[in-house]
C-alpha positions, 0 to 999 in steps of 0.5 A: 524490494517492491518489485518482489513483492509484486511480483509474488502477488501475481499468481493465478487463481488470486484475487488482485492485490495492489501495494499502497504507499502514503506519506504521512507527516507526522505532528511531533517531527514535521517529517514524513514517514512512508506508510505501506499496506498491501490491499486488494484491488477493490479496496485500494480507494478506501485505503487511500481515503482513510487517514 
């Protein structure tokens, strides 16, 4: 399914964007659960930096 979505995304005449994928543990479980966003390119180190 990711690669449909990407896919899609390369159209011409569209800015850049990138599909961010972090893992994220959560407090109550201990497990980790998959976070997904769809940012533009210029804004992908920022998606990654915030918590």
């Amino acid at each position: 399914m990711a690669k449909k979505v990407v896919a899609t995304l390369k159209t011409k005449g569209v800015k850049n964007y990138a599909k961010v994928i972090r893992a994220v543990k959560s407090e109550k479980t201990g497990a980790y659960t998959f976070r997904e966003e769809i940012v533009s390119v210029d804004h992908v180190k920022d998606s990654l930096s915030k918590n």
